[in-house]
C-alpha positions as CSV (number, residue, x, y, z in Angstrom):
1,X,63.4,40.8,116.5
2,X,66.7,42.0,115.3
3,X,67.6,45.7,115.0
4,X,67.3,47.7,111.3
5,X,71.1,47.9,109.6
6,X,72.1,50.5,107.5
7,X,75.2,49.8,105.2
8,X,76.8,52.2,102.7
9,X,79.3,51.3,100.3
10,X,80.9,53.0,96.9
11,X,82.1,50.9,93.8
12,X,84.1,52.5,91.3
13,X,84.1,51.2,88.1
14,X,86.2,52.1,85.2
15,X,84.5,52.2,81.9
16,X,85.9,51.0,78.4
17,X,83.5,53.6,77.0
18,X,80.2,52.8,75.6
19,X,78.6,49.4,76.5
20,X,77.5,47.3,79.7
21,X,79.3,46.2,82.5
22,X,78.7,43.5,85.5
23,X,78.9,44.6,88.8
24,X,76.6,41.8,90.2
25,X,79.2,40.0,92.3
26,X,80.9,43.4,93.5
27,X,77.5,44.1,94.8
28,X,77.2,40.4,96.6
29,X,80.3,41.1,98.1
30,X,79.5,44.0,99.9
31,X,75.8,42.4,100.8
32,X,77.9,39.6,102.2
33,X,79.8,42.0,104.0
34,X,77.0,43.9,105.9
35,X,75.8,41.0,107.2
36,X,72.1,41.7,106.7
37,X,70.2,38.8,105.5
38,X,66.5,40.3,105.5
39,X,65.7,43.4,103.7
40,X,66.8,44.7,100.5
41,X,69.7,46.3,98.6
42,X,69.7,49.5,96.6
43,X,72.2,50.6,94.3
44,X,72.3,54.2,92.7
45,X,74.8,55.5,89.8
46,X,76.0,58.7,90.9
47,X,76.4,60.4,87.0
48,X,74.2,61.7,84.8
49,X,75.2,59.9,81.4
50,X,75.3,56.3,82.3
51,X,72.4,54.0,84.3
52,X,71.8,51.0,85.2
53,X,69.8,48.2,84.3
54,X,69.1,44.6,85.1
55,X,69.8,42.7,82.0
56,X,70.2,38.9,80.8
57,X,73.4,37.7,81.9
58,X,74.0,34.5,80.3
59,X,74.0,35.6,76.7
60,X,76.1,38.5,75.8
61,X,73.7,39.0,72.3
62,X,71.1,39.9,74.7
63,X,73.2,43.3,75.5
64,X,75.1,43.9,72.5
65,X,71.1,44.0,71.2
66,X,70.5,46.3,74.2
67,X,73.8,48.7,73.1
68,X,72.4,49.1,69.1
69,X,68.8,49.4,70.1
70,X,69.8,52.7,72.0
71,X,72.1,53.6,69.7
72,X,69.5,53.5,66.7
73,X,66.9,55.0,69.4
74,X,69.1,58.0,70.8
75,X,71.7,58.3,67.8
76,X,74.6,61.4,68.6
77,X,74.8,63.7,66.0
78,X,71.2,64.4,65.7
79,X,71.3,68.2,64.1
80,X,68.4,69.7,66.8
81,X,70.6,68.9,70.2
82,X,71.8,72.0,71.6
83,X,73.6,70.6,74.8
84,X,76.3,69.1,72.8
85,X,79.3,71.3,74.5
86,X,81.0,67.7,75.4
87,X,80.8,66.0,72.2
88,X,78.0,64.6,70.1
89,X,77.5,61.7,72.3
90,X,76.7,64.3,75.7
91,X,73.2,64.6,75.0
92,X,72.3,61.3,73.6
93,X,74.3,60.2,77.3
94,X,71.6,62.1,79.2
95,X,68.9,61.0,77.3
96,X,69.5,57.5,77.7
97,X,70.2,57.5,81.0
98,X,66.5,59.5,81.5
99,X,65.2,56.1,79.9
100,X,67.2,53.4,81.6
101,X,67.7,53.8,85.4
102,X,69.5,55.7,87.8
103,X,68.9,53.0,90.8
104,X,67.7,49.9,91.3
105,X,66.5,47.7,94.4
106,X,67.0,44.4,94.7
107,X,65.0,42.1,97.8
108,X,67.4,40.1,99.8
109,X,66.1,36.8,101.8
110,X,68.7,34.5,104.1
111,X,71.5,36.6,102.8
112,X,71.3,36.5,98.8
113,X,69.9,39.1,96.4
114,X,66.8,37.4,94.9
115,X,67.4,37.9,91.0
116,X,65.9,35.9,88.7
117,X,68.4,33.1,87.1
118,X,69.6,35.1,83.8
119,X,69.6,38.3,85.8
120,X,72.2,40.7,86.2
121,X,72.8,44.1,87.6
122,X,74.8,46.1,85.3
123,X,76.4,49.5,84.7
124,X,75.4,50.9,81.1
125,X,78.2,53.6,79.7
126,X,76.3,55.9,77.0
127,X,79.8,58.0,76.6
128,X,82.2,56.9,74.2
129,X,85.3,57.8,76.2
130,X,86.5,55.9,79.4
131,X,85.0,57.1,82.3
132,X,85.4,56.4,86.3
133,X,82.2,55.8,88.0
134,X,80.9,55.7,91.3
135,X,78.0,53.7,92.5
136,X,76.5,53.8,95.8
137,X,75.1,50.3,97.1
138,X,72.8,50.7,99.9
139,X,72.0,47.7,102.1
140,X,68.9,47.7,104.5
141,X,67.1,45.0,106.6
142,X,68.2,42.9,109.6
């Protein structure tokens, strides 16, 4: 039986502002790196008004759908936010990160992260302005 492995990595990822952004083959790479081909693969946002999600990849409708169904859900300017001391869009940030994802894990058998075919793991920006962004990817198993 081979020993439990531990691997840490950070991504940073600059942002265009608001929308979606694949980091699916920046996490292979460091899954491919670690050498673990049992066990599974966490990856965590470190910020508080962006997620991520695991989306369609094959049809970019799928997430512009995805950007104007939050933006209709969580709209900025809404007149009863008090947090607002960044901009109208600080709020409606937090908020849709509290209903997306902060994390996600992914299972990993002989060496590959075992998404679905259309899957994807991607970095959703909820702030209009470019941002930098660090993501933790966490690699476990043997």
């Amino acid at each position: 039986m081979k020993p439990l492995q531990v691997q840490h990595d950070t991504i940073r990822i600059e942002t265009r502002g608001k929308g979606t952004v694949e980091i699916t083959d920046r996490v292979g790479e460091i899954l491919k790196s670690s050498g673990i081909t049992e066990g599974v693969v966490t990856v965590f946002v470190r910020h508080t008004s962006c997620s991520l999600v695991i989306m369609e990849n094959a049809d970019p409708s799928a997430r512009q759908d995805l950007h104007e169904f939050f933006d209709r859900l969580v709209p900025e300017d809404t007149p009863w936010f008090q947090h607002t001391c960044e901009g109208p869009d600080d709020m409606p940030s937090h908020l849709r990160m509290a209903l997306t994802r902060s994390s996600e894990s992914i299972p990993v058998s002989s060496g590959r992260m075992l998404l679905g075919t259309w899957q994807g793991i991607f970095l959703f920006e909820h702030r209009r302005a470019p941002h930098t962004r660090q993501i933790v990817v966490t690699v476990v198993g043997s």
